[in-house]
ZAMIBA-780844 format. One record per residue (C-alpha): chain; y, z, x; residue number from 1. Coordinates in steps of 0.5 Angstrom, whole numbers. Layout:
BEGIN
+--------+-------+-------+-------+------+
: fidren :    py :    pz :    px : roke :
+--------+-------+-------+-------+------+
:      A :     Y :     Z :     X :  NUM :
...
+--------+-------+-------+-------+------+
***
This chain:
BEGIN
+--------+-------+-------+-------+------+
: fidren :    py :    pz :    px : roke :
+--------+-------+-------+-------+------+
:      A :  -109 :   225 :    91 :    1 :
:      A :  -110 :   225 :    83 :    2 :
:      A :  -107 :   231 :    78 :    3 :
:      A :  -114 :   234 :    78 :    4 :
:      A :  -114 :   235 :    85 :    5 :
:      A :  -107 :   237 :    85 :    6 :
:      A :  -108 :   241 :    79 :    7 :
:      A :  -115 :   245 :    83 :    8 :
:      A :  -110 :   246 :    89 :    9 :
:      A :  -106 :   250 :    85 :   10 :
:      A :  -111 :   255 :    83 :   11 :
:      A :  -113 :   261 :    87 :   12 :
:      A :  -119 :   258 :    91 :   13 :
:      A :  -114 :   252 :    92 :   14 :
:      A :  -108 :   256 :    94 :   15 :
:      A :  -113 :   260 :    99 :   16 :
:      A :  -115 :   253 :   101 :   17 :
:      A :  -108 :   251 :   103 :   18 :
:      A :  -107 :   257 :   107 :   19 :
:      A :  -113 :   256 :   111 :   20 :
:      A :  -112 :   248 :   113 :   21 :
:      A :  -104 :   251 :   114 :   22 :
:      A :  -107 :   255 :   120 :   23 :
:      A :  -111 :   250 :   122 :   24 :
:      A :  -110 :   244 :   127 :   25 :
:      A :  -108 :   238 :   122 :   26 :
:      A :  -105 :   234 :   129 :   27 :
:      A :  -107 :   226 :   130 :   28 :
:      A :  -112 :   230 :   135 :   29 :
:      A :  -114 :   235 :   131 :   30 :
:      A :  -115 :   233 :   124 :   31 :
:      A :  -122 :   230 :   124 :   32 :
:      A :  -124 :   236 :   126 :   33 :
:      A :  -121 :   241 :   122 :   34 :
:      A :  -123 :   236 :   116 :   35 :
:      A :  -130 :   237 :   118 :   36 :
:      A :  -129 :   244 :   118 :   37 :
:      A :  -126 :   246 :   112 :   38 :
:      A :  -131 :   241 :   108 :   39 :
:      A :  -136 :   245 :   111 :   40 :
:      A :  -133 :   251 :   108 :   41 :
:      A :  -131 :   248 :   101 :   42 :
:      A :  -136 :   244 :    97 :   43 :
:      A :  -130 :   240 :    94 :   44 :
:      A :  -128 :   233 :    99 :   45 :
:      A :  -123 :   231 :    95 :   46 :
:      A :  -119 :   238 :    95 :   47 :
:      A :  -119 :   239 :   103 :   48 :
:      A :  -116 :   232 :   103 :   49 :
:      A :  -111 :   235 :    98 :   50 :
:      A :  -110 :   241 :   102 :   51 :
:      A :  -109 :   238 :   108 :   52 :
:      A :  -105 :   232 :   105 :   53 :
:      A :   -99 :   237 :   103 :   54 :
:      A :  -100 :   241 :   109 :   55 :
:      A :   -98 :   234 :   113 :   56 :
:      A :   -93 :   232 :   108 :   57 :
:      A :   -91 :   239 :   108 :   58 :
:      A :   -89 :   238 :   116 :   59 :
:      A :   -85 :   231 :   115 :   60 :
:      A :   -81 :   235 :   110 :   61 :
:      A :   -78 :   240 :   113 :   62 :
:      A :   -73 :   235 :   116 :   63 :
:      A :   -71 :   234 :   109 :   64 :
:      A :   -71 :   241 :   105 :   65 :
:      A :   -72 :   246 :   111 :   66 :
:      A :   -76 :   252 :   110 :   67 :
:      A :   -77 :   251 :   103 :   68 :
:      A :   -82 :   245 :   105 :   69 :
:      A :   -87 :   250 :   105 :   70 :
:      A :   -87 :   253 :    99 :   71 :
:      A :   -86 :   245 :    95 :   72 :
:      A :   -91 :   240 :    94 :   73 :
:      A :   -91 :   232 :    95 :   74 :
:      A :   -93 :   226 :    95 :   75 :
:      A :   -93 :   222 :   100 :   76 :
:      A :   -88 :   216 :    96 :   77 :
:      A :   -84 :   222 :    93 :   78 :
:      A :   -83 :   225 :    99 :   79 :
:      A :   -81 :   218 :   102 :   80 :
:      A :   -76 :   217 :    96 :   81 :
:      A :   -73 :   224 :    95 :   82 :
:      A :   -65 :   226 :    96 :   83 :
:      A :   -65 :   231 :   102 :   84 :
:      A :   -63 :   238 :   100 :   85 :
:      A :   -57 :   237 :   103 :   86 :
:      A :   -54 :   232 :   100 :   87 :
:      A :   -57 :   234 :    92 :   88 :
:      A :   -54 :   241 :    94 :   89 :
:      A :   -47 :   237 :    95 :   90 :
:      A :   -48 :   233 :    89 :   91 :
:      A :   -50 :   239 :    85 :   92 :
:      A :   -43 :   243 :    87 :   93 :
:      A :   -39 :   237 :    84 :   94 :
:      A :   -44 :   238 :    77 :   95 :
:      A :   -42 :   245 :    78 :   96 :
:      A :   -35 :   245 :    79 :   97 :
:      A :   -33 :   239 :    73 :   98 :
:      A :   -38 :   241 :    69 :   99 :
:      A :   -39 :   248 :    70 :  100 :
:      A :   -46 :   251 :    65 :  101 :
:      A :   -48 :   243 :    63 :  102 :
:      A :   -55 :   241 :    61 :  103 :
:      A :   -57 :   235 :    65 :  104 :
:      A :   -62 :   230 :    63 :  105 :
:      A :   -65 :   227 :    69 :  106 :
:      A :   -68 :   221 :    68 :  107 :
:      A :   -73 :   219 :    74 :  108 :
:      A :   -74 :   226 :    76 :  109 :
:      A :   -78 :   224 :    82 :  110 :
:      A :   -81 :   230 :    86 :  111 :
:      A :   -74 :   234 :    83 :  112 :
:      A :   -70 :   235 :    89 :  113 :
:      A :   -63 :   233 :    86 :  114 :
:      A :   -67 :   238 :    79 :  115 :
:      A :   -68 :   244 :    84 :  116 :
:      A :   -61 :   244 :    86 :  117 :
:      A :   -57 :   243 :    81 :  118 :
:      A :   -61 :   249 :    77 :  119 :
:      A :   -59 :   253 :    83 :  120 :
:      A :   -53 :   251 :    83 :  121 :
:      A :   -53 :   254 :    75 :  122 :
:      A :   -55 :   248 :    71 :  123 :
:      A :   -60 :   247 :    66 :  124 :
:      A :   -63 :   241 :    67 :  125 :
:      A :   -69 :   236 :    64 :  126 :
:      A :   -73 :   231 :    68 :  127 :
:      A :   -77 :   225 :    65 :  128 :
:      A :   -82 :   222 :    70 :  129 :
:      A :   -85 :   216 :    69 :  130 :
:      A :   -91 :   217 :    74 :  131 :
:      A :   -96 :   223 :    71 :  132 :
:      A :   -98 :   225 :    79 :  133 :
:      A :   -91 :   226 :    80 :  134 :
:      A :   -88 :   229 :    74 :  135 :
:      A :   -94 :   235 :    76 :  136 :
:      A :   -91 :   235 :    83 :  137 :
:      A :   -84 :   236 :    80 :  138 :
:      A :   -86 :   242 :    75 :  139 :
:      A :   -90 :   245 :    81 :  140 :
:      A :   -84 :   244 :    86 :  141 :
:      A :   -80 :   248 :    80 :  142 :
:      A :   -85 :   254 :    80 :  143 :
:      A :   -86 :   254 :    87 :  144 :
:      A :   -78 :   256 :    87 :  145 :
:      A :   -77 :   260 :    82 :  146 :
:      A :   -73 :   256 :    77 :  147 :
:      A :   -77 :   254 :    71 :  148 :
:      A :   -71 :   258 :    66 :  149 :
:      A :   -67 :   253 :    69 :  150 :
:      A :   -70 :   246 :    70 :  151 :
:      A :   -76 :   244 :    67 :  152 :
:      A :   -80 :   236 :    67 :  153 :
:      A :   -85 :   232 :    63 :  154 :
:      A :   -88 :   226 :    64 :  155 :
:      A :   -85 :   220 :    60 :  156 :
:      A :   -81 :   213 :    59 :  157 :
:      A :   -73 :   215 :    61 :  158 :
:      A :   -72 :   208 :    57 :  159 :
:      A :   -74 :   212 :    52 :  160 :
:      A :   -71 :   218 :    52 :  161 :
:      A :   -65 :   219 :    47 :  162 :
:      A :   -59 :   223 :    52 :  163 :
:      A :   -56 :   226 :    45 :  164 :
:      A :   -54 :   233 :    46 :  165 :
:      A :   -53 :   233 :    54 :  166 :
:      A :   -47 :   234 :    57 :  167 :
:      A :   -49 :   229 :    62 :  168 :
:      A :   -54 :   224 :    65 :  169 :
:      A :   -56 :   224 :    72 :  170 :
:      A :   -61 :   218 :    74 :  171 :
:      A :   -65 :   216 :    80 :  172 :
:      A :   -68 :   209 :    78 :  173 :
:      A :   -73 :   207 :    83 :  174 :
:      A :   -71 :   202 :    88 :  175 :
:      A :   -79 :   200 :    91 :  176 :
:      A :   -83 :   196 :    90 :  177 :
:      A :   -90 :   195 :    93 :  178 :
:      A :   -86 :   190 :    97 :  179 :
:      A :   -82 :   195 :    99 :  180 :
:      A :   -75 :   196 :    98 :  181 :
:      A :   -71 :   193 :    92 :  182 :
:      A :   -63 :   191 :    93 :  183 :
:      A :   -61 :   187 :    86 :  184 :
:      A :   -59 :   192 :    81 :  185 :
:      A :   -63 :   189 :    76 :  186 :
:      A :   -70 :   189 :    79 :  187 :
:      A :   -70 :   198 :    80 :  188 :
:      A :   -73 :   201 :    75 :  189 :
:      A :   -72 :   203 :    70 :  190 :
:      A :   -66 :   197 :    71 :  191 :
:      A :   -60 :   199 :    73 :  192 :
:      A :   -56 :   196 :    66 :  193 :
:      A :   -61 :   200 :    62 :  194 :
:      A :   -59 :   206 :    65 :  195 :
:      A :   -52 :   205 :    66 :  196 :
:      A :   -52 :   204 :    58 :  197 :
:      A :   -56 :   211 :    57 :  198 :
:      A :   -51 :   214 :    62 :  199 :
:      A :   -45 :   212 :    58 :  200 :
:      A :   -48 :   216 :    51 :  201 :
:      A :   -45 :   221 :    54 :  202 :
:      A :   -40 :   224 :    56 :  203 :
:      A :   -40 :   224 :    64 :  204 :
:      A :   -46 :   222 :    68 :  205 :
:      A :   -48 :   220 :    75 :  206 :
:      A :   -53 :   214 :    78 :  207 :
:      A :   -56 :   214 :    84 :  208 :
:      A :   -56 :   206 :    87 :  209 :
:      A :   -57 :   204 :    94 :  210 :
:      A :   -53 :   204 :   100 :  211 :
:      A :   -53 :   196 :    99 :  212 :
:      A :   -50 :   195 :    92 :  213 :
:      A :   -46 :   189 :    92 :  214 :
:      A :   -39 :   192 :    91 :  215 :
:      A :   -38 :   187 :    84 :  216 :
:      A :   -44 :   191 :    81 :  217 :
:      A :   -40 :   197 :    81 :  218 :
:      A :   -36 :   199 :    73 :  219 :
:      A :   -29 :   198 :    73 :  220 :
:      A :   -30 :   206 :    70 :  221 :
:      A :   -34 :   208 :    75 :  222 :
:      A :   -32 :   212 :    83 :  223 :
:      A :   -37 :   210 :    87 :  224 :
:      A :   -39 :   214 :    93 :  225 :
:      A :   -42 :   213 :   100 :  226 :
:      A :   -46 :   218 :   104 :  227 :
:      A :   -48 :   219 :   111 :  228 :
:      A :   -52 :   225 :   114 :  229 :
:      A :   -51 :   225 :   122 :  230 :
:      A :   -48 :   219 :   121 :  231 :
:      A :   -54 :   215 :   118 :  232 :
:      A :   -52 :   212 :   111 :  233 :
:      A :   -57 :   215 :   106 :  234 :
:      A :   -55 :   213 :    99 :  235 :
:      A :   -51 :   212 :    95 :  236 :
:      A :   -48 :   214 :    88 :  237 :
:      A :   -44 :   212 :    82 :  238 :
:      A :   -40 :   217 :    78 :  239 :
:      A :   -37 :   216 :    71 :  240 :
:      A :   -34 :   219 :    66 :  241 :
:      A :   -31 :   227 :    66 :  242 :
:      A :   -35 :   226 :    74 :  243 :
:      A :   -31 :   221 :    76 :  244 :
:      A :   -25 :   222 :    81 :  245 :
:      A :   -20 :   217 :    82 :  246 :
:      A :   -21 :   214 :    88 :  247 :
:      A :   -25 :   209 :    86 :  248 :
:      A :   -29 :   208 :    92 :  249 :
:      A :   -30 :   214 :    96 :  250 :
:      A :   -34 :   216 :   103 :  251 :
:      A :   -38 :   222 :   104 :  252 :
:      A :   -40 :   224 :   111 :  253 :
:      A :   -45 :   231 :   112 :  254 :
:      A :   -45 :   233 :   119 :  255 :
:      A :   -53 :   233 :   119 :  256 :
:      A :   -59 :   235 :   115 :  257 :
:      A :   -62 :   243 :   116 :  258 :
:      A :   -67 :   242 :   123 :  259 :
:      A :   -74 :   245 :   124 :  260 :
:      A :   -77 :   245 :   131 :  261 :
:      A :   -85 :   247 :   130 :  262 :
:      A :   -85 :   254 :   131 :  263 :
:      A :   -80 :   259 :   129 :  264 :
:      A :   -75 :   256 :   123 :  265 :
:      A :   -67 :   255 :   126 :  266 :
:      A :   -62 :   259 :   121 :  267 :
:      A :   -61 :   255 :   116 :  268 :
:      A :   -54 :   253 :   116 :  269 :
:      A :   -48 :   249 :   110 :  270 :
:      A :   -47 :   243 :   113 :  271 :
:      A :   -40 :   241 :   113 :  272 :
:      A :   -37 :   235 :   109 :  273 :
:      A :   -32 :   230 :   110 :  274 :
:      A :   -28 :   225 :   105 :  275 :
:      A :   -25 :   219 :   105 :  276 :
:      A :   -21 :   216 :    99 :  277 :
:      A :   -19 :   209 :    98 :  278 :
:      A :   -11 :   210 :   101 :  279 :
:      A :    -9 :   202 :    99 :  280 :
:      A :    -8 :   201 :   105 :  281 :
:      A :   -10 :   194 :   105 :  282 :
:      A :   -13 :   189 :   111 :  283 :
:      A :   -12 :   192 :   118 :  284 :
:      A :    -8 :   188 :   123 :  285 :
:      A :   -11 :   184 :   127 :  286 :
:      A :    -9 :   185 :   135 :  287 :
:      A :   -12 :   184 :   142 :  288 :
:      A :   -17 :   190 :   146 :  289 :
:      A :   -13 :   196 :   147 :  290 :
:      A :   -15 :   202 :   151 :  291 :
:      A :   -20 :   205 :   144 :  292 :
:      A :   -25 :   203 :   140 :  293 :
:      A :   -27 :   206 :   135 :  294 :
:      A :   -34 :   204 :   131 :  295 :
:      A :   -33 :   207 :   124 :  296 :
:      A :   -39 :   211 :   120 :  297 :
:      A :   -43 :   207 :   116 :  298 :
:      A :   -41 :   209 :   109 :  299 :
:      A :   -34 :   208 :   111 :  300 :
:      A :   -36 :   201 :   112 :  301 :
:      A :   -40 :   201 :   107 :  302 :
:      A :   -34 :   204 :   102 :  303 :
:      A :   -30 :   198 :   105 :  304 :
:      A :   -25 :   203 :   108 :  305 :
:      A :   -24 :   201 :   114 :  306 :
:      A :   -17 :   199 :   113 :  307 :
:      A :   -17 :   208 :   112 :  308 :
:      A :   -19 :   208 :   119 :  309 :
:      A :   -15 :   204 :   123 :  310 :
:      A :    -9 :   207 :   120 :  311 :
:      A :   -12 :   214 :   122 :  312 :
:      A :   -13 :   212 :   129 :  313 :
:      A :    -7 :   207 :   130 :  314 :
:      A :   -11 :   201 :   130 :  315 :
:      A :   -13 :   195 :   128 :  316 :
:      A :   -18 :   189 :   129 :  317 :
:      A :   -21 :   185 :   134 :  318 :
:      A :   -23 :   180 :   129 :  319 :
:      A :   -22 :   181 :   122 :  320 :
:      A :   -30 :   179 :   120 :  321 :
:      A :   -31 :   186 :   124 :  322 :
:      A :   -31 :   193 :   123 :  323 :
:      A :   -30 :   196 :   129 :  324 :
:      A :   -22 :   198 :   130 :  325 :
:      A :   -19 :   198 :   137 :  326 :
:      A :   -13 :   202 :   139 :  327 :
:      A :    -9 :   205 :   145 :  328 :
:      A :    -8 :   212 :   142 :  329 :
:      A :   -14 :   217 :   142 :  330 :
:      A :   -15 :   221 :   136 :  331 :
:      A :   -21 :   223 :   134 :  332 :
:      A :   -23 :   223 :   127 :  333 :
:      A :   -30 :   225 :   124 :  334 :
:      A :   -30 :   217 :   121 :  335 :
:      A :   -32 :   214 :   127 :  336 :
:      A :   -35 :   214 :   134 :  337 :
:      A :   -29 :   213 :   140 :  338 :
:      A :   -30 :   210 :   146 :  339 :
:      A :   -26 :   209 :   152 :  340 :
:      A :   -27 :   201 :   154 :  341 :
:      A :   -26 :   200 :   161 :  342 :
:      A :   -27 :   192 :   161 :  343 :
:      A :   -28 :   187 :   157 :  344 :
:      A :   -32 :   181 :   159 :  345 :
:      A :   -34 :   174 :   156 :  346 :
:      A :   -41 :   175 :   154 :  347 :
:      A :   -46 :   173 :   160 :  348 :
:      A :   -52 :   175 :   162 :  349 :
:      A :   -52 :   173 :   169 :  350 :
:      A :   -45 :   176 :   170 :  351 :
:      A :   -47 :   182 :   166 :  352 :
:      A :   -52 :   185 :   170 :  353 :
:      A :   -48 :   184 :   176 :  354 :
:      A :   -43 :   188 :   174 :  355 :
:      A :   -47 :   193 :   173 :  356 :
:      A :   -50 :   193 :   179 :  357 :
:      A :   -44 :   193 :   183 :  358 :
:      A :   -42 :   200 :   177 :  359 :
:      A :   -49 :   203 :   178 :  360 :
:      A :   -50 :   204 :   172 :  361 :
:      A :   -57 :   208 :   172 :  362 :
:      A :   -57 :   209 :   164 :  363 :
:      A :   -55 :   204 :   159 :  364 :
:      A :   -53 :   204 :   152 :  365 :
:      A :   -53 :   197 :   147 :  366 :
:      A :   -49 :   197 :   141 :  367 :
:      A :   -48 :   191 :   137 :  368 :
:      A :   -44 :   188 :   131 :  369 :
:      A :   -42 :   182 :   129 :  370 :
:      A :   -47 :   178 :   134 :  371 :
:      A :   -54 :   174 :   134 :  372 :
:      A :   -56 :   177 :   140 :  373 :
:      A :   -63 :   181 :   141 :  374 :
:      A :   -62 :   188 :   144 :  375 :
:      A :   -69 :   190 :   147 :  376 :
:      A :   -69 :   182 :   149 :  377 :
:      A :   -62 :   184 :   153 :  378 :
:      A :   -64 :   190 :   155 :  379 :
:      A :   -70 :   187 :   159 :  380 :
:      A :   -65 :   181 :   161 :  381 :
:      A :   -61 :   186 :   164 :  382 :
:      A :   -66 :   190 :   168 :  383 :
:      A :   -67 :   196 :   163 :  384 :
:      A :   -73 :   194 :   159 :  385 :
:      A :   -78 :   199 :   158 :  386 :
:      A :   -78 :   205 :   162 :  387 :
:      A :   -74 :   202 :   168 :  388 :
:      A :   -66 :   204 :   169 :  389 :
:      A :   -62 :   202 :   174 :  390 :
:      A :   -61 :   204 :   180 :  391 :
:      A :   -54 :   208 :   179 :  392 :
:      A :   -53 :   215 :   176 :  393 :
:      A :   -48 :   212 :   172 :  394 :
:      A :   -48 :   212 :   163 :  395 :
:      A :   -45 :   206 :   160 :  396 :
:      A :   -44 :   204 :   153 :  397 :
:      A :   -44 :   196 :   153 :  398 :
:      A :   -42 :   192 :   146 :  399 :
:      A :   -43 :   186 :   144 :  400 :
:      A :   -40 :   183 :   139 :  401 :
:      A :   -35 :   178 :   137 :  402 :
:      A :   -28 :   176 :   136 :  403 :
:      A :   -27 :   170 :   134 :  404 :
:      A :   -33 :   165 :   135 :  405 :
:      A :   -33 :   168 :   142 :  406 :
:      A :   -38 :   172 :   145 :  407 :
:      A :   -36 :   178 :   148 :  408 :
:      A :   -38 :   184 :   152 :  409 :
:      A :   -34 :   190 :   153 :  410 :
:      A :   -36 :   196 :   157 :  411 :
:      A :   -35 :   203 :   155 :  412 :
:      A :   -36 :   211 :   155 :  413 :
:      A :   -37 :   215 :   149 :  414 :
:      A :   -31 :   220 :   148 :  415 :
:      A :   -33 :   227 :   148 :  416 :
:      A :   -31 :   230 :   142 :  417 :
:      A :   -28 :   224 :   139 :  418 :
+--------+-------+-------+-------+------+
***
């Protein structure tokens, strides 16, 4: 899709197109046929691309921005890179409460996700976008929702921008390539040193990196925070300045994104939000199996907070390379998954499926940490590759992991509620 053909589907005879390929069949099965229809109708091929393109990525989108998916536009890597609407939501009550009426710049708008809901939450902001097409999507997405007194977007260099007379920065640099995803810092683009010296022209900023960057890249001034949706890490972002707490490094967790089935739109609910903050609370114990293991969420690992965790759970770790705490008490916490271990096994095959033949163990869940081994490989080698189960009726969870340079497997259940 090129900006002409995005600027025409934003006229009155290509918003009537875009309806009219909204009601039709755009399924796998059905979307030769509709594209054969619609070009029948409408002289312009590469409008009913456009029309149907958007209604597709409108679909994908909903997992990310809930019923306001229908009335956005998108590009397929725009949709692909922006913040979910839960998480720009909870990024921009932090604008809101520290920096209460500020004018934001936005360098890297991208599609204007984290645009829209900062303006919503009573911000004024200008985005800069590099790329043209995405920069007009941006601008129609701040249309679309009614916010063009608040945000507004232009196409242009964000290295060339002059972030006087804001109050703050909000940065997104782009993190692909066309060899896909990029994890050193100094290869995003526009480079992470280039934004970080624009962010400190004001007086607060926040910068959004990758969930993978290398605790030593962090400024010693900054508060780096991790968030996961559902217990997915999604990304992560550092705060400077009048944004910055004190915590240092921080772990974020949202309960899950808004979700819509095909056909009529679930209420729209406030996810819930937990924080963990770093207590000091130093290297966790090291200590034999105990009757729990707890599996920390992923950015509460990536926070290096797990020491927090055990000290939550009354735990410590089998092996201090890692992250899963083991403990005798059950407390659950939303920082991580418990199970209750039943056994502990020295990792074999061969003595692992007979183990679970002898439990009947009919649906099987492998987990891993700390281990080489291939899971899907295993699964077959113990009988539940593909469709098969086994023969029981039994649920189990086996992890393999490590403690030590010894190869381990412990057989576990999930605890409800924990």
């Amino acid at each position: 899709m090129d900006i002409a053909s995005f600027r025409a589907l934003r006229t009155p005879s290509g918003q009537a197109l875009l309806r009219e390929a909204a009601e039709a069949d755009v399924s796998e099965d059905g979307l030769l046929a509709t594209a054969s229809r619609l070009r029948e109708r409408h002289d312009d091929p590469s409008l009913v691309a456009a029309a149907l393109t958007q209604v597709r990525l409108r679909a994908r989108a909903r997992a990310k921005f809930g019923a306001d998916a229908d009335r956005m536009y998108f590009t397929q890597a725009g949709l692909e890179q922006s913040t979910r609407a839960s998480v720009a939501a909870y990024r921009a009550a932090r604008f809101a409460d520290r920096l209460p009426g500020a004018r934001v710049l936005e360098l890297g708008c991208g599609i204007g996700a984290d645009l829209i809901a900062r303006a919503r939450a009573g911000l004024i902001g200008e985005g800069v976008e590099l790329d043209p097409l995405t920069a007009e999507v941006a601008r129609a997405n701040v249309a679309a929702l009614g916010l063009e007194g608040l945000a507004s977007v232009r196409a242009g260099d964000a290295t060339k921008e002059d972030p006087a007379g804001f109050d703050a920065v909000f940065a997104d640099p782009g993190r692909r390539t066309a060899r896909g995803r990029v994890f050193d810092p100094r290869s995003y683009e526009p480079p992470f040193d280039v934004v970080l010296e624009m962010a400190r022209q004001v007086p607060a900023a926040c910068l959004k990196v990758a969930p993978g960057i290398p605790h030593e890249a962090v400024p010693d001034d900054a508060e780096a925070e991790w968030i996961s949706v559902g217990g997915d890490v999604k990304e992560a972002a550092l705060w400077l300045g009048g944004l910055a707490g004190d915590a240092g490094r921080r772990a974020t967790l949202l309960s899950s994104d808004i979700r819509f089935p095909e056909t009529e739109p679930l209420p729209e609910t406030e996810p819930r939000v937990w924080t963990l903050t770093s207590s000091g609370a130093g290297e966790p114990d090291v200590r034999a199996w105990g009757r729990y293991l707890y599996e920390p969420d992923g950015a509460v690992i990536r926070a290096h907070l797990v020491g927090e965790v055990a000290d939550l759970v009354g735990g410590g770790l089998a092996d201090p390379r890692i992250a899963y705490v083991t403990s005798d008490e059950l407390r659950p916490t939303p920082f991580a998954s418990a199970y209750e271990i039943e056994d502990v096994l020295p990792f074999s095959v061969k003595r692992l499926r007979a183990e679970l033949r002898r439990r009947e163990v009919g649906v099987l869940t492998v987990k891993k940490r700390g281990s080489a081994v291939d899971v899907d490989r295993l699964r077959r080698d113990l009988g539940f590759g593909g469709r098969r189960a086994g023969r029981g009726a039994e649920e189990l969870t086996l992890v393999v992991t490590r403690v030590g340079r010894d190869p381990v497997a412990l057989l576990t259940h999930p605890v409800a509620g924990a």
